[in-house]
N, CA, C and O atoms as a Tinker XYZ file with bonds, in Angstrom:
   516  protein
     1  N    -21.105000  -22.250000  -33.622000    73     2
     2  CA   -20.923000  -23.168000  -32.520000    64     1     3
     3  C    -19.566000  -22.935000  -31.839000    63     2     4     5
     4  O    -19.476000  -22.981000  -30.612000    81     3
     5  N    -18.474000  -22.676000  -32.658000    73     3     6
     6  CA   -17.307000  -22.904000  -32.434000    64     5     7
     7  C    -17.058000  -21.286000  -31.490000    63     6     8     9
     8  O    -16.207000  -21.153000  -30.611000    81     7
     9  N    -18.042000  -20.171000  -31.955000    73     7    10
    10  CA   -18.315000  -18.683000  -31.343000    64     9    11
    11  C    -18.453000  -19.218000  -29.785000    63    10    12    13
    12  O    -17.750000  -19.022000  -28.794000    81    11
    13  N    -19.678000  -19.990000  -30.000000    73    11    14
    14  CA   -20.281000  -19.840000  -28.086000    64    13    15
    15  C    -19.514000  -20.852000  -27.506000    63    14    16    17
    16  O    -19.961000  -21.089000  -26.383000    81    15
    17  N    -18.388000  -21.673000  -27.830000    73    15    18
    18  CA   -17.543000  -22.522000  -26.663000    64    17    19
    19  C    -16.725000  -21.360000  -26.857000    63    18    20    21
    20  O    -16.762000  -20.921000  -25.708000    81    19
    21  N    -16.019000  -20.560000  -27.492000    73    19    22
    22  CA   -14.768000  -19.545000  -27.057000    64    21    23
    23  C    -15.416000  -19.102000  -25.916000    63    22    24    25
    24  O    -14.963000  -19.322000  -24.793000    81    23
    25  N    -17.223000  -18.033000  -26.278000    73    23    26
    26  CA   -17.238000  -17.275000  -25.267000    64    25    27
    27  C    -17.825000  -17.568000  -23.928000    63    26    28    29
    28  O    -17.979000  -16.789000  -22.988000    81    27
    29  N    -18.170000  -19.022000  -24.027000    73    27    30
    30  CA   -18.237000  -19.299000  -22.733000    64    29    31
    31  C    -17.276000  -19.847000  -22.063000    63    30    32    33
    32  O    -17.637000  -19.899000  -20.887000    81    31
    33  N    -15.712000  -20.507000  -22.259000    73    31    34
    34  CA   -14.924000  -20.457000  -21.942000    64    33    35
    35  C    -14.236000  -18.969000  -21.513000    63    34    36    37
    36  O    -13.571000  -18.789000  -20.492000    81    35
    37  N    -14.477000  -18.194000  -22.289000    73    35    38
    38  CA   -13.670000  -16.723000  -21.606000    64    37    39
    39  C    -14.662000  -16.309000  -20.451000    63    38    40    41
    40  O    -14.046000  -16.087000  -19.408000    81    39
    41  N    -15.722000  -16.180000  -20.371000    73    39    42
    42  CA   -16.818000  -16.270000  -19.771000    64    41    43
    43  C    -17.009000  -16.242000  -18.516000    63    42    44    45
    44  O    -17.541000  -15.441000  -17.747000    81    43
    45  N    -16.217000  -17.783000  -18.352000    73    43    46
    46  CA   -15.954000  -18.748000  -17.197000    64    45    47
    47  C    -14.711000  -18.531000  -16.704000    63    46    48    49
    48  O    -14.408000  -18.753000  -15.532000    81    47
    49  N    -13.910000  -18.072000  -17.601000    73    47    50
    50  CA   -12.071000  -17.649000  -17.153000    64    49    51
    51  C    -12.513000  -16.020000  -16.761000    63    50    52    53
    52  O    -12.068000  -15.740000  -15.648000    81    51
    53  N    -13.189000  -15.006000  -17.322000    73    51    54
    54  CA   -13.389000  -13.989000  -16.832000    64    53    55
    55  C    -14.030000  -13.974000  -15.478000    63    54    56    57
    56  O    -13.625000  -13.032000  -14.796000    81    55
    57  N    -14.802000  -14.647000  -14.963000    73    55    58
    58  CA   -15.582000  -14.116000  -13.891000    64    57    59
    59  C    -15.086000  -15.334000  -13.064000    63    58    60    61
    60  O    -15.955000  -15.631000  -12.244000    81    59
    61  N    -14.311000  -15.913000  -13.008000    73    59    62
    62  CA   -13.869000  -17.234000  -11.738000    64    61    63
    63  C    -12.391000  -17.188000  -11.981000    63    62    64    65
    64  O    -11.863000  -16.242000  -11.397000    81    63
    65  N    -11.521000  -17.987000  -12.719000    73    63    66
    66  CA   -10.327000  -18.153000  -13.063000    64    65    67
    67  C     -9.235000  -16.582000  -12.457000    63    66    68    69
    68  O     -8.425000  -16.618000  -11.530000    81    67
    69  N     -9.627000  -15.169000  -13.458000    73    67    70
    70  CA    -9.267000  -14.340000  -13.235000    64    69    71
    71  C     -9.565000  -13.498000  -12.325000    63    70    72    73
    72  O     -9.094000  -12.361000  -12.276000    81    71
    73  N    -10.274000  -13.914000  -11.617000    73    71    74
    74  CA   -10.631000  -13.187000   -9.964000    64    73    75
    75  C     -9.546000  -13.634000   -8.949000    63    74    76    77
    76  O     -9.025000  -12.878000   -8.128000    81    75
    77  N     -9.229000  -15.131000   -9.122000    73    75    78
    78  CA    -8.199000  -15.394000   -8.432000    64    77    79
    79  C     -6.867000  -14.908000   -8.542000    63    78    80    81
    80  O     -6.068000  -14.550000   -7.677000    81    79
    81  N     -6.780000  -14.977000   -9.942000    73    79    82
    82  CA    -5.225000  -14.122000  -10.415000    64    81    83
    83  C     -5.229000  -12.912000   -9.849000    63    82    84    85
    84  O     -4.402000  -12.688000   -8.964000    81    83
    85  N     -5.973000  -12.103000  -10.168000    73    83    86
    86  CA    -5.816000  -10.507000   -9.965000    64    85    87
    87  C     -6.223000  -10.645000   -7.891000    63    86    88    89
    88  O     -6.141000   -9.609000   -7.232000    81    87
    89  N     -6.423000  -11.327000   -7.533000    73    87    90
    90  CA    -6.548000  -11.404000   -6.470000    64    89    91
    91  C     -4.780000  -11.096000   -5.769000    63    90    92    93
    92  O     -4.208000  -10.241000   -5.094000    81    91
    93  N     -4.543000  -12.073000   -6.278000    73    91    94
    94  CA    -2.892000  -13.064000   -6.253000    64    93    95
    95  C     -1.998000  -11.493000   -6.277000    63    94    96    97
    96  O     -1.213000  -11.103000   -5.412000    81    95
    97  N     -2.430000  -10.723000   -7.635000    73    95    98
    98  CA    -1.535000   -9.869000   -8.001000    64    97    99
    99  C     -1.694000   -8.792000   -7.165000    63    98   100   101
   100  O     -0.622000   -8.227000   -6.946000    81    99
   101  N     -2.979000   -8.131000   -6.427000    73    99   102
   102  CA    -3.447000   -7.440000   -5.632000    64   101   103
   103  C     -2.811000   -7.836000   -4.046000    63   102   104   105
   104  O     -2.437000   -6.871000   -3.379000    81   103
   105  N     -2.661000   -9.421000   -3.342000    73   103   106
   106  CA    -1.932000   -9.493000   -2.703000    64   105   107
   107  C     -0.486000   -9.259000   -2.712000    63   106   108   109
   108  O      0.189000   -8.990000   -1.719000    81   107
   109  N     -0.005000   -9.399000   -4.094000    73   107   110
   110  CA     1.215000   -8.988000   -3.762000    64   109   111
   111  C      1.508000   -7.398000   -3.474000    63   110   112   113
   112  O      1.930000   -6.933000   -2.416000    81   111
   113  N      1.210000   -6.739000   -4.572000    73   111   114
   114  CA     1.353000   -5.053000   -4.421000    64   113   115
   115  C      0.850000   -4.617000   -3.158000    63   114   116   117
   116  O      1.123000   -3.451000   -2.871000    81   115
   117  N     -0.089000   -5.541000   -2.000000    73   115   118
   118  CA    -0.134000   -5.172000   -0.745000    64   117   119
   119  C      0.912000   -5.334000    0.533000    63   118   120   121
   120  O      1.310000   -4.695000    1.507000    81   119
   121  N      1.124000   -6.852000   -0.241000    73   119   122
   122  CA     2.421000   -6.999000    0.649000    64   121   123
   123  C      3.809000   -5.867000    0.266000    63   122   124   125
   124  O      4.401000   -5.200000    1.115000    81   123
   125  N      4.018000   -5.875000   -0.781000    73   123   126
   126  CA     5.128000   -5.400000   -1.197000    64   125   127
   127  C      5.040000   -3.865000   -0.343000    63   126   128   129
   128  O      6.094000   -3.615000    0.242000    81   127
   129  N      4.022000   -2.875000   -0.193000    73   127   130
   130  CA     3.409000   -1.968000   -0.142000    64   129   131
   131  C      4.201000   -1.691000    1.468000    63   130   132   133
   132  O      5.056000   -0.868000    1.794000    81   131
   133  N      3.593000   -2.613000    2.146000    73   131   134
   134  CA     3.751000   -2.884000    3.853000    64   133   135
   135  C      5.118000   -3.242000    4.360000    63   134   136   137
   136  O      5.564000   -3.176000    5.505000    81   135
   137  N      5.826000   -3.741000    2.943000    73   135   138
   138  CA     7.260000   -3.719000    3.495000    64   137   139
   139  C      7.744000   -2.602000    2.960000    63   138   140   141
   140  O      8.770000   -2.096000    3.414000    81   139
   141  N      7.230000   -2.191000    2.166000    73   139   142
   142  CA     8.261000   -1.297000    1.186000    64   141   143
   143  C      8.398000   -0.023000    2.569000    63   142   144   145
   144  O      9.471000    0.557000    2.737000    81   143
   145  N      7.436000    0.211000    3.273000    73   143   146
   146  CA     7.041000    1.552000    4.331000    64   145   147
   147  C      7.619000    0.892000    5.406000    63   146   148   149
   148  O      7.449000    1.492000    6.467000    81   147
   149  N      8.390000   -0.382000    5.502000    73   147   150
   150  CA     8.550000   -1.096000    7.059000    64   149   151
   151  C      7.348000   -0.682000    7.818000    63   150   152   153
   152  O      7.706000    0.181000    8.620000    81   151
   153  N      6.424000   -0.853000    7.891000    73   151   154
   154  CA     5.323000   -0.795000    8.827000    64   153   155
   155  C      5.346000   -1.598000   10.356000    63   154   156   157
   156  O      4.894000   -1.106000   11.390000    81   155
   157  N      5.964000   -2.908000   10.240000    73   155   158
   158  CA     6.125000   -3.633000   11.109000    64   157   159
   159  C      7.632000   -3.410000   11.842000    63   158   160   161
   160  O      7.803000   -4.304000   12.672000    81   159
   161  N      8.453000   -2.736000   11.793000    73   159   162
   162  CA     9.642000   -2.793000   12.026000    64   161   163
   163  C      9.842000   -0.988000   12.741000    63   162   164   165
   164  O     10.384000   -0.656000   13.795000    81   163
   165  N      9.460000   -0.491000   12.138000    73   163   166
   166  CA     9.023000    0.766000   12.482000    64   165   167
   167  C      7.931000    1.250000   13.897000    63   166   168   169
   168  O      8.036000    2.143000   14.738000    81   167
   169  N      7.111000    0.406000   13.705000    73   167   170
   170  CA     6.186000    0.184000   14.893000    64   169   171
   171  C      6.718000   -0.424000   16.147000    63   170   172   173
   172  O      6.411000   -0.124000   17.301000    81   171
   173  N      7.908000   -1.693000   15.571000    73   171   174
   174  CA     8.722000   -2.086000   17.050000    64   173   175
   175  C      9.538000   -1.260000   17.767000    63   174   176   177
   176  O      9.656000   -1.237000   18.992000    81   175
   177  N     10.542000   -0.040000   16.312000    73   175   178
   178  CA    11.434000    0.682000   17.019000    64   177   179
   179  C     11.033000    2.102000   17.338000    63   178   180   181
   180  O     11.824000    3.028000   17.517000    81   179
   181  N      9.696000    2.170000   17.391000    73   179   182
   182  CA     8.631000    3.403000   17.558000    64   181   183
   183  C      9.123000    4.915000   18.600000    63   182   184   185
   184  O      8.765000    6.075000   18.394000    81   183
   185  N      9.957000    4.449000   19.621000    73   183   186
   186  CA    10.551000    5.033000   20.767000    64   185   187
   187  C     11.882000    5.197000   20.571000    63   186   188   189
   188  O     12.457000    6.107000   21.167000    81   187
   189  N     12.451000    4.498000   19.865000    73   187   190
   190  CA    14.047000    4.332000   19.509000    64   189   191
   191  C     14.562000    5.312000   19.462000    63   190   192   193
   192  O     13.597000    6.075000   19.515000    81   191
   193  N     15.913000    6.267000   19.360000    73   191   194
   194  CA    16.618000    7.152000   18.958000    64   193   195
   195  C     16.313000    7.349000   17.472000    63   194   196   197
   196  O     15.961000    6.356000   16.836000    81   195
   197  N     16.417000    8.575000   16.832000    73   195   198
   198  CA    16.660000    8.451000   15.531000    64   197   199
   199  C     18.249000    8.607000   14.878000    63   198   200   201
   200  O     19.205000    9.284000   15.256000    81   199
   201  N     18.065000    7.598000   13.642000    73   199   202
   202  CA    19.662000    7.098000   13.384000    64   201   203
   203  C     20.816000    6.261000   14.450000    63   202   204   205
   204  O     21.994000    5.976000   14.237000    81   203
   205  N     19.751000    5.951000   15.939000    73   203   206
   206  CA    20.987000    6.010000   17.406000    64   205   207
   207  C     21.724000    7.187000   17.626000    63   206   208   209
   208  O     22.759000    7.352000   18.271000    81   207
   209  N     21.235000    7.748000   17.176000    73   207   210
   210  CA    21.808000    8.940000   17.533000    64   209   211
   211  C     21.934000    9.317000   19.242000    63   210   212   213
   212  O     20.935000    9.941000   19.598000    81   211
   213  N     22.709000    9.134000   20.123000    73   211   214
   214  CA    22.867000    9.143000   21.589000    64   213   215
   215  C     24.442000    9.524000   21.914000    63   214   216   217
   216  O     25.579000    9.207000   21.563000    81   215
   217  N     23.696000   10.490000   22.890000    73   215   218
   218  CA    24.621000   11.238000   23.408000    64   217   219
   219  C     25.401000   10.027000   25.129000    63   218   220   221
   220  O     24.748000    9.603000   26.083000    81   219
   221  N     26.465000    9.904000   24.928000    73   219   222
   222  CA    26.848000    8.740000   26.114000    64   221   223
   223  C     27.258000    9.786000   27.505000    63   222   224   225
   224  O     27.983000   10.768000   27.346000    81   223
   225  N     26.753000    9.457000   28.686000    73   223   226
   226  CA    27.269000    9.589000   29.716000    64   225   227
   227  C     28.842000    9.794000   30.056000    63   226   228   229
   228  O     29.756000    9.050000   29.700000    81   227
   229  N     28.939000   10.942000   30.806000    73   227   230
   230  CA    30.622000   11.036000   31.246000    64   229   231
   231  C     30.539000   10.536000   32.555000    63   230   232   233
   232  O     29.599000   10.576000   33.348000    81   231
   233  N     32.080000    9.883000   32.699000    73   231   234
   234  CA    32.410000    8.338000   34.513000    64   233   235
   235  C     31.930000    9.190000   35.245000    63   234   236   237
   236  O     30.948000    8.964000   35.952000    81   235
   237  N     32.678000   10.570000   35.189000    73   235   238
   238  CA    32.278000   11.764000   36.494000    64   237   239
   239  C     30.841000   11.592000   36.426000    63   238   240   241
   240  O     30.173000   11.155000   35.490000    81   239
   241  N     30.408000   12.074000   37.756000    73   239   242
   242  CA    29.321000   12.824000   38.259000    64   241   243
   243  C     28.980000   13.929000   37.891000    63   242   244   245
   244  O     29.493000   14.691000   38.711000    81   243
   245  N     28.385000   14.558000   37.108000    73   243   246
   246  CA    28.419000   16.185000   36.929000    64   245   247
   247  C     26.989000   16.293000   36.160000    63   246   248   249
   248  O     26.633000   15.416000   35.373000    81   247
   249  N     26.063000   17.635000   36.499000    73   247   250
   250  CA    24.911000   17.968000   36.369000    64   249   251
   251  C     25.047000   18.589000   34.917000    63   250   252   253
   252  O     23.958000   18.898000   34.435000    81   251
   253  N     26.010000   18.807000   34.219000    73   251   254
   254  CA    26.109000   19.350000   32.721000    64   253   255
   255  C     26.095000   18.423000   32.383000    63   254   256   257
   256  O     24.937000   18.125000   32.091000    81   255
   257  N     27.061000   17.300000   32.131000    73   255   258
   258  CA    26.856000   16.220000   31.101000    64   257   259
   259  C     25.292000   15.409000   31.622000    63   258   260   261
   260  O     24.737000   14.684000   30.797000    81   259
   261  N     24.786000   15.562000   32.751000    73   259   262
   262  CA    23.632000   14.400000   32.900000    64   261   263
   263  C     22.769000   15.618000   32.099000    63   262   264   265
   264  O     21.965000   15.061000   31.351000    81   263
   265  N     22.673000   16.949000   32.011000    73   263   266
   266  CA    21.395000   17.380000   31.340000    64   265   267
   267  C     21.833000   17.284000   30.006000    63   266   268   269
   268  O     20.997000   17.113000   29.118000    81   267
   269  N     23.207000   17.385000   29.710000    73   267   270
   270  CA    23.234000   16.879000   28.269000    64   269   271
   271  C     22.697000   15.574000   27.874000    63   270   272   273
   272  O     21.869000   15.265000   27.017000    81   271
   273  N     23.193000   15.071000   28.486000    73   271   274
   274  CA    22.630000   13.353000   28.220000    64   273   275
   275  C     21.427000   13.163000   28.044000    63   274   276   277
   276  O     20.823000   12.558000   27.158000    81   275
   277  N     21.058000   13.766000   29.025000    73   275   278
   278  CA    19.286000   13.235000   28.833000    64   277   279
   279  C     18.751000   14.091000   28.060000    63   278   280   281
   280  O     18.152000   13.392000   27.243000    81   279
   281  N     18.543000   15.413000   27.732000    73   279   282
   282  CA    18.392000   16.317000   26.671000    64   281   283
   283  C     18.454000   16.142000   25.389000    63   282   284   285
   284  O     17.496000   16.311000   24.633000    81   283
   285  N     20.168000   15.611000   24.870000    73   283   286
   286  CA    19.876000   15.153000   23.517000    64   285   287
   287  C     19.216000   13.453000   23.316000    63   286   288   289
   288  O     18.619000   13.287000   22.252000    81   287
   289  N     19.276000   12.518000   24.035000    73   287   290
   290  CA    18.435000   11.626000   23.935000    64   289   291
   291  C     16.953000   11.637000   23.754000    63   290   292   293
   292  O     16.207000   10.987000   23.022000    81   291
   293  N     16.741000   12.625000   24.693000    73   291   294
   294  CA    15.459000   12.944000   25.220000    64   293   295
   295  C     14.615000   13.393000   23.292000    63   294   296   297
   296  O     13.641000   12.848000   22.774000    81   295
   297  N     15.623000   14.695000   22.640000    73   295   298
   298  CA    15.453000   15.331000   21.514000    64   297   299
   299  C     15.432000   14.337000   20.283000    63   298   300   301
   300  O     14.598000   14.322000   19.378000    81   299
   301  N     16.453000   13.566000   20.432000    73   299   302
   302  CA    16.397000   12.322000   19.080000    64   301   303
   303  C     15.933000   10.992000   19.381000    63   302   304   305
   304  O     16.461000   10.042000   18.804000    81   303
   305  N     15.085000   10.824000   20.146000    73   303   306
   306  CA    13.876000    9.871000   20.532000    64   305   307
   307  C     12.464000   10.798000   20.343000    63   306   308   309
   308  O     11.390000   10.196000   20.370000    81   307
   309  N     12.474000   11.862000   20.206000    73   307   310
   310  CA    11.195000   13.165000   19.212000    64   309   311
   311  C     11.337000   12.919000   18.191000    63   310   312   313
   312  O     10.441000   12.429000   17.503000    81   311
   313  N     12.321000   13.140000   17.833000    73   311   314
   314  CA    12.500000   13.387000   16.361000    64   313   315
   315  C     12.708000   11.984000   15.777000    63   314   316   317
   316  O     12.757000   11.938000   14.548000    81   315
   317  N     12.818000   11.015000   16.344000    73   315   318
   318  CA    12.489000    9.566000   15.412000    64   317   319
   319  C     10.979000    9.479000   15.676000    63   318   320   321
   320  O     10.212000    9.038000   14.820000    81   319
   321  N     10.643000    9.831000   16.664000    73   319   322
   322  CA     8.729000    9.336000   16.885000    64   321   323
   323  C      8.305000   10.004000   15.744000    63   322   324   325
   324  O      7.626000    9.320000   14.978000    81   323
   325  N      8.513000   11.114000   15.433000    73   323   326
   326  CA     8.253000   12.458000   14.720000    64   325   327
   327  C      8.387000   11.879000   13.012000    63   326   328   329
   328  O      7.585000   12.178000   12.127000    81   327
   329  N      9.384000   11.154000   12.870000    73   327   330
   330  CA     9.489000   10.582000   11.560000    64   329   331
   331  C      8.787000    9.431000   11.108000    63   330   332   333
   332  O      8.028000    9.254000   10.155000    81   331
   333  N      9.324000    8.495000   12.244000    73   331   334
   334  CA     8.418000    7.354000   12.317000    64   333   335
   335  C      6.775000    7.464000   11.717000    63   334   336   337
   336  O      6.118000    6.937000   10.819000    81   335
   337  N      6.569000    8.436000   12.747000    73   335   338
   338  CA     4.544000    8.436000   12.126000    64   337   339
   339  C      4.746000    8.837000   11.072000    63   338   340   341
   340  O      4.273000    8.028000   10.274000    81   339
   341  N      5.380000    9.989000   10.370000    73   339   342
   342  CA     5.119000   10.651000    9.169000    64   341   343
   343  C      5.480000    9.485000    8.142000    63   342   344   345
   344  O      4.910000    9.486000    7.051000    81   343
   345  N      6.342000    8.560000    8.429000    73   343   346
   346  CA     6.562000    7.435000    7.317000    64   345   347
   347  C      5.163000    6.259000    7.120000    63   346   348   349
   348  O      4.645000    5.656000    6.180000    81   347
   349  N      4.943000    6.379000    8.669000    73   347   350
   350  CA     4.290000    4.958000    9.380000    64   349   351
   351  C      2.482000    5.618000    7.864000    63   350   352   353
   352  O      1.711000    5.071000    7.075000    81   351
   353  N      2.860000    7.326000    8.498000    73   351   354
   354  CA     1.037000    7.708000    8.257000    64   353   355
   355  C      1.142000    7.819000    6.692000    63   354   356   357
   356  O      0.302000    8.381000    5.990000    81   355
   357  N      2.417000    7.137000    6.190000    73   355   358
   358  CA     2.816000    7.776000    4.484000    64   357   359
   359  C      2.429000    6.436000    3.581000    63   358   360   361
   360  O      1.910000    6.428000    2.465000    81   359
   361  N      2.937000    5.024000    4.600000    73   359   362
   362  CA     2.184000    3.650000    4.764000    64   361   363
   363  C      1.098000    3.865000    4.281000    63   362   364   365
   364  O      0.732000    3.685000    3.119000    81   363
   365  N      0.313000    4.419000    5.499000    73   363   366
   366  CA    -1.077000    3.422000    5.672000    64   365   367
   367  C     -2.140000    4.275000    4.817000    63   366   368   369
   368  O     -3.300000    3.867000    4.752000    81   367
   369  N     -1.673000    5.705000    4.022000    73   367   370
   370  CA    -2.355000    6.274000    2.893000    64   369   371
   371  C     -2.010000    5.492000    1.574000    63   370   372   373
   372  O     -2.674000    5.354000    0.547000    81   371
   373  N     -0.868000    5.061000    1.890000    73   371   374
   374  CA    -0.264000    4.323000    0.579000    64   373   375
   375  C     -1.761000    3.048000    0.362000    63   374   376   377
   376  O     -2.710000    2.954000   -0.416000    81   375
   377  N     -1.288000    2.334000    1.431000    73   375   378
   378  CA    -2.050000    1.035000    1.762000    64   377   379
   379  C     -4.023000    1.155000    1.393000    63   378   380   381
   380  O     -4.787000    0.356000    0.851000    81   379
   381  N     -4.256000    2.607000    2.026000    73   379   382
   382  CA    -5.749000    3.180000    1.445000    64   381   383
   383  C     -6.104000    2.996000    0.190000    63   382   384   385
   384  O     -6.880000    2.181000   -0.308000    81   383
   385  N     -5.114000    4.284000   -0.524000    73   383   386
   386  CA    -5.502000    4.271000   -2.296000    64   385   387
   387  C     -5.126000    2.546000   -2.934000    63   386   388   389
   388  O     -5.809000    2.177000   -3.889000    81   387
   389  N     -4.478000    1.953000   -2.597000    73   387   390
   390  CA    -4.366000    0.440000   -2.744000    64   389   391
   391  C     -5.573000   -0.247000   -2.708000    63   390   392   393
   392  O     -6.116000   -0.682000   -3.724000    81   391
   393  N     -6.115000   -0.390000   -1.335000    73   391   394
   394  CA    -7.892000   -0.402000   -1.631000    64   393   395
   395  C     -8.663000   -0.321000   -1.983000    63   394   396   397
   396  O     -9.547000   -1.174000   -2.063000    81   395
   397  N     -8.659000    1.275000   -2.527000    73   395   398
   398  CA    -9.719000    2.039000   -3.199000    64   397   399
   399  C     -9.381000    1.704000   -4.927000    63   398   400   401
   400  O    -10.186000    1.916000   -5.834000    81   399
   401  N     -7.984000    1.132000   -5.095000    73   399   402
   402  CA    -7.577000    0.667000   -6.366000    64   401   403
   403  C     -8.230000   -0.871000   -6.408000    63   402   404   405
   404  O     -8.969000   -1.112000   -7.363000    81   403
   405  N     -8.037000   -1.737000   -5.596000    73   403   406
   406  CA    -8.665000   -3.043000   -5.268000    64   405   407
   407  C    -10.452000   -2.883000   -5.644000    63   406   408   409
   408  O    -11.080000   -3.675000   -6.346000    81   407
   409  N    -10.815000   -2.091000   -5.210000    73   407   410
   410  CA   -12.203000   -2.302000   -5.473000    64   409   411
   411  C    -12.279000   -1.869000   -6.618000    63   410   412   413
   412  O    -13.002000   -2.522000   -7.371000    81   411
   413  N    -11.604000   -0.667000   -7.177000    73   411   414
   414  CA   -12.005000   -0.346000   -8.210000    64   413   415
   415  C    -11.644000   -1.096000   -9.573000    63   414   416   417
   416  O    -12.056000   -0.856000  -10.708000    81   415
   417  N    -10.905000   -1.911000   -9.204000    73   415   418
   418  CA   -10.502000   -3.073000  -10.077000    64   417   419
   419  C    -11.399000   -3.971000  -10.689000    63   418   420   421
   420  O    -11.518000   -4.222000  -11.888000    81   419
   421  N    -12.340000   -4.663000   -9.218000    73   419   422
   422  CA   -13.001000   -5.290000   -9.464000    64   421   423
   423  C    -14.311000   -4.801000   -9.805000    63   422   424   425
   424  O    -15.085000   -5.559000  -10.389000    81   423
   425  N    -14.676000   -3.553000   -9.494000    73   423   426
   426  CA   -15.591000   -3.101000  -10.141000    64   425   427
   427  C    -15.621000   -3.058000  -11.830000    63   426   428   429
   428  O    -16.535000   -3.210000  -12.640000    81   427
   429  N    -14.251000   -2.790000  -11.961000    73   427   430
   430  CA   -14.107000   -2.572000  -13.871000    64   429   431
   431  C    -13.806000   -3.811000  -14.053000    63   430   432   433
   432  O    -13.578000   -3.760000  -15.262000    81   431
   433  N    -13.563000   -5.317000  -13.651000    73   431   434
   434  CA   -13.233000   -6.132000  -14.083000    64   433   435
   435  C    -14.946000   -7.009000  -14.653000    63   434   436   437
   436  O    -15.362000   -7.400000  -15.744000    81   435
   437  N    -15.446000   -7.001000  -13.408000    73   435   438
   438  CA   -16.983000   -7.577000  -13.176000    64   437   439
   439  C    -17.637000   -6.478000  -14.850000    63   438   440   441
   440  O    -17.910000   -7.114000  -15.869000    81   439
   441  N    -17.746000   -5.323000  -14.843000    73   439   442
   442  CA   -18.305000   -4.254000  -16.143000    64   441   443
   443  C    -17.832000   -4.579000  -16.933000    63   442   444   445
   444  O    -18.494000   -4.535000  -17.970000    81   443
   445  N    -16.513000   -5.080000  -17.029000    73   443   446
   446  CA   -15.528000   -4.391000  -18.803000    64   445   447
   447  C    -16.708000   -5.135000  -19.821000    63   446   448   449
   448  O    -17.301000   -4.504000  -20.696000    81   447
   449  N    -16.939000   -6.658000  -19.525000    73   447   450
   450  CA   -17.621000   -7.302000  -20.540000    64   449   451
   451  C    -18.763000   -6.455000  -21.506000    63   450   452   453
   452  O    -18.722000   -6.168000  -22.702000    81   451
   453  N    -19.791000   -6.184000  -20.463000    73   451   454
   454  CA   -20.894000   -5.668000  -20.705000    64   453   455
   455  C    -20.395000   -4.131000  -21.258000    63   454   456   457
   456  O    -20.981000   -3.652000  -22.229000    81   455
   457  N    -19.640000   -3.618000  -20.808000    73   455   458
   458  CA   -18.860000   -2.054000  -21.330000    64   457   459
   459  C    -18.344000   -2.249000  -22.896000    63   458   460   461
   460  O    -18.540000   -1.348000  -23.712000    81   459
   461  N    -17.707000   -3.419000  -23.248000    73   459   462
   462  CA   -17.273000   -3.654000  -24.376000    64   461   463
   463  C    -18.318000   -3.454000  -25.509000    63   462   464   465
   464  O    -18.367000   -2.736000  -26.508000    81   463
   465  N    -19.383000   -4.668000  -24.774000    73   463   466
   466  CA   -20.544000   -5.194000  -26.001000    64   465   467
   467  C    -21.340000   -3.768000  -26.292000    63   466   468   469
   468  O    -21.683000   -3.394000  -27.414000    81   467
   469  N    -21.634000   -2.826000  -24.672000    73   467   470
   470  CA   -22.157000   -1.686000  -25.463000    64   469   471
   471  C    -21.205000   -0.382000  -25.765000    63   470   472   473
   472  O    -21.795000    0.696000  -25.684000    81   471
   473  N    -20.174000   -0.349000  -26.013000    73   471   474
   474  CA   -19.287000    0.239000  -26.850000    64   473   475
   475  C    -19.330000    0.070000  -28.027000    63   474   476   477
   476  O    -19.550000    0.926000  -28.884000    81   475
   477  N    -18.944000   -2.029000  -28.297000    73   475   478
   478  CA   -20.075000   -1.595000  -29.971000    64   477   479
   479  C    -21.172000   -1.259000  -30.586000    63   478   480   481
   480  O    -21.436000   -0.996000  -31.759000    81   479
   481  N    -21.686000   -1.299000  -29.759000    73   479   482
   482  CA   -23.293000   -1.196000  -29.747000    64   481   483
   483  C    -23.373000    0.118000  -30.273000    63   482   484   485
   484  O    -23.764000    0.294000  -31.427000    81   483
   485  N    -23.016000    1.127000  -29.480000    73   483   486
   486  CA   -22.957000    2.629000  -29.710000    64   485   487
   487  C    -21.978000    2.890000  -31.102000    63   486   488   489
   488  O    -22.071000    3.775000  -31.953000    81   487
   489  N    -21.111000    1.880000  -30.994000    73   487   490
   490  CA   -20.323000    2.593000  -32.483000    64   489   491
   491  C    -21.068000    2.239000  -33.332000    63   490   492   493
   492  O    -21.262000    3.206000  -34.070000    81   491
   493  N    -21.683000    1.278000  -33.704000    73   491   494
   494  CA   -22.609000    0.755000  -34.716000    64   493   495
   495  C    -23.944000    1.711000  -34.741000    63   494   496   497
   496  O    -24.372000    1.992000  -35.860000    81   495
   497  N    -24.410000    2.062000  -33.974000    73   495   498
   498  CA   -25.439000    3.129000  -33.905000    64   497   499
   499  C    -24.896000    4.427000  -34.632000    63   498   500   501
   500  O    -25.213000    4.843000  -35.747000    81   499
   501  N    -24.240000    4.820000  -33.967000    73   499   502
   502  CA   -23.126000    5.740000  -34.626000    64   501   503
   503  C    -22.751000    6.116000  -36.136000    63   502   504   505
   504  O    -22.788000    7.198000  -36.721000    81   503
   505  N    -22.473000    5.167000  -36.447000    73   503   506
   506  CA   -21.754000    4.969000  -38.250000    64   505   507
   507  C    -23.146000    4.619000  -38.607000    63   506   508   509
   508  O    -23.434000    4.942000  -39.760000    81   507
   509  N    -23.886000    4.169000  -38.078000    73   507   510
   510  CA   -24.913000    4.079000  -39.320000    64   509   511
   511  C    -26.266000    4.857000  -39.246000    63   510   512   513
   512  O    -27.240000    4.614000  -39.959000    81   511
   513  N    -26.187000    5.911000  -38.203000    73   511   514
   514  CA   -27.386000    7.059000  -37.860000    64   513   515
   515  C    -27.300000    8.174000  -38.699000    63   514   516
   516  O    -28.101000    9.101000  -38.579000    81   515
């Protein structure tokens, strides 16, 4: 008697109780995930210089410093876009296998029970065949 209230209490904590937890814990490692890559912050400064890196204007008038100017700006506003995605696209693979870990979670969480009982099942077949 005292067998079937444990296992229907675990039962009931396995398939309701602990869906929510691992839910909980799955939101976090997503959030954490999305900041850890700045995803949102990265996406605002998408066009930005990289590092600020900027070359400043000289008072004079002169056609060397304006093609400098705009040239190296022009070059380290590439090369942050250029990083940006490669971080942004380093994210959102991160954020994928996270998913594909999420389901596969709950796929082995929903099985383990039934995986257990015929694990013994098979060892007992086993030792005594």
């Amino acid at each position: 008697m005292l067998f079937t209230s444990i296992l229907h209490h675990y039962l009931i904590w396995h398939y309701s109780h602990a869906f929510t937890q691992i839910a909980h814990v799955w939101s976090n490692l997503f959030w954490f995930t999305f900041h850890f890559f700045s995803i949102p912050q990265l996406l605002r400064s998408y066009i930005a210089p990289w590092k600020r890196m900027t070359e400043e204007r000289g008072e004079t008038f002169n056609f060397e410093d304006l093609a400098g100017f705009v040239v190296i700006n022009l070059i380290s506003r590439i090369i942050g876009m250029i990083l940006r995605t490669i971080i942004i696209g380093a994210g959102l693979i991160a954020l994928l296998v996270l998913c594909v870990g999420i389901i596969g979670t709950y796929v082995f969480w929903v099985c383990a029970p039934a995986l257990l009982i015929a694990c013994f099942y098979y060892g007992f077949v086993l030792m005594f065949s």
